[in-house]
N, CA, C and O atoms as CSV, one atom per row, in Angstrom:
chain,resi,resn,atom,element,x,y,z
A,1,UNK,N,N,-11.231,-18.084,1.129
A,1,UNK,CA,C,-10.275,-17.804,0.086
A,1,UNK,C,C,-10.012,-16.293,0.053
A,1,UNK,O,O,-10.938,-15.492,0.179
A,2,UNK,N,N,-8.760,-15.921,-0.117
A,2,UNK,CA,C,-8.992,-14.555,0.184
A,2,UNK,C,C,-8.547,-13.447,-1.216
A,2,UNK,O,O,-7.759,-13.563,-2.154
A,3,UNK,N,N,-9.200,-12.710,-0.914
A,3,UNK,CA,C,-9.708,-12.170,-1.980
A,3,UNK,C,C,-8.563,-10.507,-2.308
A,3,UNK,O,O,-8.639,-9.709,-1.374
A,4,UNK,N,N,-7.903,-10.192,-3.143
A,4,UNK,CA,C,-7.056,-8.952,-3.365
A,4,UNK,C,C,-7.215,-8.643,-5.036
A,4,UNK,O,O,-6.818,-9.206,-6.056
A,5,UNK,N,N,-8.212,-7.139,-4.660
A,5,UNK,CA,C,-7.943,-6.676,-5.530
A,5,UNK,C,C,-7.270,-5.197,-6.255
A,5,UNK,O,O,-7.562,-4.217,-5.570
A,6,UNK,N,N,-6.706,-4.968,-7.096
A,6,UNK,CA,C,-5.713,-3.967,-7.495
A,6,UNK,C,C,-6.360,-3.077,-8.814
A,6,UNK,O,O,-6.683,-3.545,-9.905
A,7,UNK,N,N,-6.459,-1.488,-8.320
A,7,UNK,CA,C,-7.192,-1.163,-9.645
A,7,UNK,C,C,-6.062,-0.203,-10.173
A,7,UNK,O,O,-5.493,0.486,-9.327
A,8,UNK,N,N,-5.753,-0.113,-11.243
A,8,UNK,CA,C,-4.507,0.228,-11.896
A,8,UNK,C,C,-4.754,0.940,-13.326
A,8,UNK,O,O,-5.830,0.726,-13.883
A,9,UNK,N,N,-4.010,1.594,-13.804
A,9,UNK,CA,C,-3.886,1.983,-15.605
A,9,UNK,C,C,-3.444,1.040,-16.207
A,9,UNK,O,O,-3.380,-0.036,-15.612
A,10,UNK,N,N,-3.059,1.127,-17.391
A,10,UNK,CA,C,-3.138,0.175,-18.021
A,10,UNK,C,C,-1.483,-0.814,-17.601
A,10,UNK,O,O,-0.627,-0.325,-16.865
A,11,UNK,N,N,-1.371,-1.934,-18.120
A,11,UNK,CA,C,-0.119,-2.649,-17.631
A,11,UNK,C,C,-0.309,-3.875,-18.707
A,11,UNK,O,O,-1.217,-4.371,-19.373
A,12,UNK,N,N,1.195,-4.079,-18.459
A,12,UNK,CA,C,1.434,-4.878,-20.086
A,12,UNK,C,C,1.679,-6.246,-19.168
A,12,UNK,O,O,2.070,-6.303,-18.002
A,13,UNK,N,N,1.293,-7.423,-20.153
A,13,UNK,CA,C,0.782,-8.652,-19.868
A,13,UNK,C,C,2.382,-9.013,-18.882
A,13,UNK,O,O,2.248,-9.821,-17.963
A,14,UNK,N,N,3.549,-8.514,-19.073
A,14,UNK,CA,C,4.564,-8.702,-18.205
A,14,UNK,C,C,4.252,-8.344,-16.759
A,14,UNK,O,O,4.298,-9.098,-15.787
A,15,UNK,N,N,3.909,-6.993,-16.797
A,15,UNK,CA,C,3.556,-6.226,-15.233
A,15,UNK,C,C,2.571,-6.921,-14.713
A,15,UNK,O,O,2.605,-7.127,-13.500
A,16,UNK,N,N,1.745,-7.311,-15.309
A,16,UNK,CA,C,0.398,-8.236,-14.637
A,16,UNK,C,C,1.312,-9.691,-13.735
A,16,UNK,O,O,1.459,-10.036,-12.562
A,17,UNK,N,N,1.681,-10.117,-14.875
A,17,UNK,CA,C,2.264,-11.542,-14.089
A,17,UNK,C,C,3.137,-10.801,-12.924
A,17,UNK,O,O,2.676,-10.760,-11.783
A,18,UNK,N,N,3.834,-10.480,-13.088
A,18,UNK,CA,C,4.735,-9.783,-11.563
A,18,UNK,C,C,3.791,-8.927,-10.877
A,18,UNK,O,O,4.374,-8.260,-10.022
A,19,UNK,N,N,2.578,-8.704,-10.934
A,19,UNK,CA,C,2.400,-8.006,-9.524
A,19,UNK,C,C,1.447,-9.172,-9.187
A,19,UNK,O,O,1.592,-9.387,-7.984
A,20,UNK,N,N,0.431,-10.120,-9.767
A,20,UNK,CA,C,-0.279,-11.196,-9.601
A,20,UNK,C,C,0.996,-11.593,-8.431
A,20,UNK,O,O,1.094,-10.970,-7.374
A,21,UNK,N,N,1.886,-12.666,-8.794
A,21,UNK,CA,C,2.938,-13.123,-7.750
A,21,UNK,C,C,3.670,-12.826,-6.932
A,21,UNK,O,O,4.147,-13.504,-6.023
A,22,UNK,N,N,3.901,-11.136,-7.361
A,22,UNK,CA,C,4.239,-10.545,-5.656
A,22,UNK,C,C,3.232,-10.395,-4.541
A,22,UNK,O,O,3.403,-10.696,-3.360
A,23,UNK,N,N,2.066,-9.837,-5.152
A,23,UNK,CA,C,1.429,-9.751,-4.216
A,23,UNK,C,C,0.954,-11.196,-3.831
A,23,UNK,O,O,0.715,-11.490,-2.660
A,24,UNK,N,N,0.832,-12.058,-4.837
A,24,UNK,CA,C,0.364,-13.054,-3.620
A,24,UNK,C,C,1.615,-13.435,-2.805
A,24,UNK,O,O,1.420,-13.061,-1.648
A,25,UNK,N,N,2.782,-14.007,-2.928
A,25,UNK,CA,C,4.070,-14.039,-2.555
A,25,UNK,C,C,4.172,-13.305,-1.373
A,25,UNK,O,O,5.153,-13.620,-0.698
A,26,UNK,N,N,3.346,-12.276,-0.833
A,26,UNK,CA,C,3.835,-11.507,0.097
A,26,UNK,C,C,2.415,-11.810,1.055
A,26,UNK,O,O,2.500,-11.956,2.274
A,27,UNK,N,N,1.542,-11.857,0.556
A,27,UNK,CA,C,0.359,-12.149,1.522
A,27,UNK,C,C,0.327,-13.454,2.028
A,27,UNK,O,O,-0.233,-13.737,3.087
A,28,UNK,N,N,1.083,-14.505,1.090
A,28,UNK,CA,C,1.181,-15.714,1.920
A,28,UNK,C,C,1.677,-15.542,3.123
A,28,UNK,O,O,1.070,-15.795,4.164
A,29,UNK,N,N,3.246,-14.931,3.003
A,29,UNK,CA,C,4.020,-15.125,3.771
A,29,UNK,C,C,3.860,-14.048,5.168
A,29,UNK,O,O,4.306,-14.198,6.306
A,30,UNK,N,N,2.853,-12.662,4.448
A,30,UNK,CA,C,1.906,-12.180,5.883
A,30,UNK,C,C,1.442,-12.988,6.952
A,30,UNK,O,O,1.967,-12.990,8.065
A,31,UNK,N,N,0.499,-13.648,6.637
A,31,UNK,CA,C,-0.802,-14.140,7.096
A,31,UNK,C,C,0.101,-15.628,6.783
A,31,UNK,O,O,1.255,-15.298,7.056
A,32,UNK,N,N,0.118,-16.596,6.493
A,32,UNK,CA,C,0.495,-18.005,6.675
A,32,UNK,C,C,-0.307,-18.717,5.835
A,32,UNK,O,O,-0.391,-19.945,5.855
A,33,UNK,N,N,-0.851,-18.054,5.157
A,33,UNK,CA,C,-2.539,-19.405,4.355
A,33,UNK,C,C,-1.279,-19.423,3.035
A,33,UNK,O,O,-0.538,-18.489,2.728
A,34,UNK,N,N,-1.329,-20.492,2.557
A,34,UNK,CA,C,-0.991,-21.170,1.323
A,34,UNK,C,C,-1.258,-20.022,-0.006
A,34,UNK,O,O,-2.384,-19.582,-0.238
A,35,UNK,N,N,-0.146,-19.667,-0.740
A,35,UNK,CA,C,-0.106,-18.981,-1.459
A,35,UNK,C,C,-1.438,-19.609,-2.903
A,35,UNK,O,O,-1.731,-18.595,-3.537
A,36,UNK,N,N,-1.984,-20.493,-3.325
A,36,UNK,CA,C,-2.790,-21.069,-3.651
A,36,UNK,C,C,-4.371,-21.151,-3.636
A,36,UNK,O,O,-5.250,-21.588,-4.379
A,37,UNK,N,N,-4.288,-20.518,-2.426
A,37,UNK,CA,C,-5.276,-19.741,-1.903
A,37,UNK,C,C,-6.315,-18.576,-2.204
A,37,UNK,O,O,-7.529,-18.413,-2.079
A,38,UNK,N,N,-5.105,-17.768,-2.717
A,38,UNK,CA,C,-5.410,-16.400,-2.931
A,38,UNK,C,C,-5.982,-16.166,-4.216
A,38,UNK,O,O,-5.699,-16.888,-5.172
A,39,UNK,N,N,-6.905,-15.036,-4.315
A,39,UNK,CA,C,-7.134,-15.004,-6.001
A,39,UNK,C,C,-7.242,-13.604,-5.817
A,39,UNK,O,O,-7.860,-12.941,-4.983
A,40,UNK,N,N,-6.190,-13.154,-7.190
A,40,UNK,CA,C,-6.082,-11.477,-7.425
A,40,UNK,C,C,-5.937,-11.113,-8.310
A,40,UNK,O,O,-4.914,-11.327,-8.961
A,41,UNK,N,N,-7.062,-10.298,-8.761
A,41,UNK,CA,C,-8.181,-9.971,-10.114
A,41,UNK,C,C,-7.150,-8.475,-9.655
A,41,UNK,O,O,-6.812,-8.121,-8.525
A,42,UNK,N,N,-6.745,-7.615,-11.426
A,42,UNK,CA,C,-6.784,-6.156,-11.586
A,42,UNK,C,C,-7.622,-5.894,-12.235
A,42,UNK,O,O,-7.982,-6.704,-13.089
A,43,UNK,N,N,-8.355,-4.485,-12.070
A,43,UNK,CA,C,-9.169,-3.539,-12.639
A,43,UNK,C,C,-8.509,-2.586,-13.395
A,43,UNK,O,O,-8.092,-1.635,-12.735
A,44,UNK,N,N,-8.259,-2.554,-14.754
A,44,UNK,CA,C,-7.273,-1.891,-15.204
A,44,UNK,C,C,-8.005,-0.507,-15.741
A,44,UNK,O,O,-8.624,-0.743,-16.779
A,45,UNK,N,N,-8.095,0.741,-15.358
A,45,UNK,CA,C,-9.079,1.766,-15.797
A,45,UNK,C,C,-7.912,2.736,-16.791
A,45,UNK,O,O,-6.774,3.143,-16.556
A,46,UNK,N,N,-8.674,2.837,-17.781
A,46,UNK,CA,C,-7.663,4.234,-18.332
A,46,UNK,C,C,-7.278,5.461,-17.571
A,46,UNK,O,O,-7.858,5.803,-16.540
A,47,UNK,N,N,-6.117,6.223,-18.198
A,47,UNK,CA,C,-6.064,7.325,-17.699
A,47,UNK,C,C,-7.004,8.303,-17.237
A,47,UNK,O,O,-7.034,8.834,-16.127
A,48,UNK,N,N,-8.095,8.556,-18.632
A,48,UNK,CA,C,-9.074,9.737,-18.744
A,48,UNK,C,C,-9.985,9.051,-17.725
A,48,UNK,O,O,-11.025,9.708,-17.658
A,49,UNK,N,N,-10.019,7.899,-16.830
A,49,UNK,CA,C,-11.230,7.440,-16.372
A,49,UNK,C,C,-10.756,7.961,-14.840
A,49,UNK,O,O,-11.753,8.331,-14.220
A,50,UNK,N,N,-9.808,8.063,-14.240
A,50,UNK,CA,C,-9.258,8.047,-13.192
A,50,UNK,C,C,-8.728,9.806,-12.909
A,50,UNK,O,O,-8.405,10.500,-13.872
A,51,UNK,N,N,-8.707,10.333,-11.526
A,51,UNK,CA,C,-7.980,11.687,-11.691
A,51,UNK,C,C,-7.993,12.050,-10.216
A,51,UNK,O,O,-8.790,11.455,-9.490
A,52,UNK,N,N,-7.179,12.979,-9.702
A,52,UNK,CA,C,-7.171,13.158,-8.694
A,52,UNK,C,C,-6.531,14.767,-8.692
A,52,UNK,O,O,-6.125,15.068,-9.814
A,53,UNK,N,N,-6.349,15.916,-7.611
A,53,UNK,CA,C,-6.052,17.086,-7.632
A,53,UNK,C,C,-6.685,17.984,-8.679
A,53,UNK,O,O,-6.208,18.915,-9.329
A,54,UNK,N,N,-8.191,17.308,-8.651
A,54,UNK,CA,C,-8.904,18.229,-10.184
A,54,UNK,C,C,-8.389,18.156,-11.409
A,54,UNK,O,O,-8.538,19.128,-12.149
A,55,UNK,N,N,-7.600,16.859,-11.929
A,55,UNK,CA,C,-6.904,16.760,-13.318
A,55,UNK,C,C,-7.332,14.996,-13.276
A,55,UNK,O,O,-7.690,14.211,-12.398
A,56,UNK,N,N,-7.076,14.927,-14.670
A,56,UNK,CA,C,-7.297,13.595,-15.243
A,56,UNK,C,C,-5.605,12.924,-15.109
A,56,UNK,O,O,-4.605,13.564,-15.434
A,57,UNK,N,N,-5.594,11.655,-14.615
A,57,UNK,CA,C,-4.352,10.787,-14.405
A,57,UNK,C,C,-3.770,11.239,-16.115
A,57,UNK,O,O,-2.759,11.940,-16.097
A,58,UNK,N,N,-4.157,10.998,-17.097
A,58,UNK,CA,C,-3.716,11.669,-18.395
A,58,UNK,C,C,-2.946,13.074,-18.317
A,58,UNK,O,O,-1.774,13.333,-18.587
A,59,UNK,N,N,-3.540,13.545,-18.055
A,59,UNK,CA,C,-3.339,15.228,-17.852
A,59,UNK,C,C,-2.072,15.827,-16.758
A,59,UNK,O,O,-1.422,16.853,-16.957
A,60,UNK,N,N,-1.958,15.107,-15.840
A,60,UNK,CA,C,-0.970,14.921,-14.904
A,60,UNK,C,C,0.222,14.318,-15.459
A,60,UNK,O,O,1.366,14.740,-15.290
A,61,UNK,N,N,-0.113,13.327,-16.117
A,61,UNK,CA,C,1.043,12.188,-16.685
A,61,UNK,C,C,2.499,13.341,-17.457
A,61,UNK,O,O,3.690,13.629,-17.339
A,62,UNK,N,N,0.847,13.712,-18.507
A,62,UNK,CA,C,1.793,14.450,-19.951
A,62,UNK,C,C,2.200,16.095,-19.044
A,62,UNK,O,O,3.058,16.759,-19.626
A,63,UNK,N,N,1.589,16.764,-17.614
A,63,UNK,CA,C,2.189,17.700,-17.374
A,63,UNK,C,C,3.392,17.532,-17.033
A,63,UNK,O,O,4.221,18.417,-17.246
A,64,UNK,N,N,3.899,15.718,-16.107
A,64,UNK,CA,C,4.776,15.941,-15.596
A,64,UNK,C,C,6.146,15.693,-16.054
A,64,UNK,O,O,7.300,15.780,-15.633
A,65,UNK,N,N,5.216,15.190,-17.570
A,65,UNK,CA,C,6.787,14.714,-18.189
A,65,UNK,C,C,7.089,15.766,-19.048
A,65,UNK,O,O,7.976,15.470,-19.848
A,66,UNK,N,N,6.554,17.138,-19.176
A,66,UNK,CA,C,6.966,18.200,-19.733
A,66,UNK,C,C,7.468,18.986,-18.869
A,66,UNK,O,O,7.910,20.017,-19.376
A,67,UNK,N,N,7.542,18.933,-18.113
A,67,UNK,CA,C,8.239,19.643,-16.981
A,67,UNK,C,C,9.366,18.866,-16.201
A,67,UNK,O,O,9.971,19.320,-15.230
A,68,UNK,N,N,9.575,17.523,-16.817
A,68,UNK,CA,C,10.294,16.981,-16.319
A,68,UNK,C,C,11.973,17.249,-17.106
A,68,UNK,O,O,13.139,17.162,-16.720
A,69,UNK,N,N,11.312,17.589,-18.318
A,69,UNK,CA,C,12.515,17.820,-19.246
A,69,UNK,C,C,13.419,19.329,-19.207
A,69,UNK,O,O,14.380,19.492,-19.960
């Protein structure tokens, strides 16, 4: 059974169902195994938990939308 998992910020019960069925939707049709098959769990971590370039995914977020304006 094959196994995909996705670790992400947070996502609203809409975004979950659409990426659950794309991604399986697309790995069926990769590989050939029965979309039925598949089971794909997200790890949803907060902002402050996650970070990359020495800043917190938070910290990045709110720089870039102040500078975006």
């Amino acid at each position: 059974m094959p196994y995909i998992t996705m670790e992400y910020g947070q996502l609203t019960t809409e975004q979950k169902e659409n990426l659950i069925s794309r991604l399986t939707e697309t790995a069926s049709e990769a590989t050939g195994i029965p979309p039925e098959f598949f089971m794909i769990t997200i790890k949803e971590l907060p902002d402050t938990n996650m970070g990359f370039g020495g800043k917190t995914v938070e910290k990045t977020k709110r720089e870039y939308q102040k500078n975006k304006k």
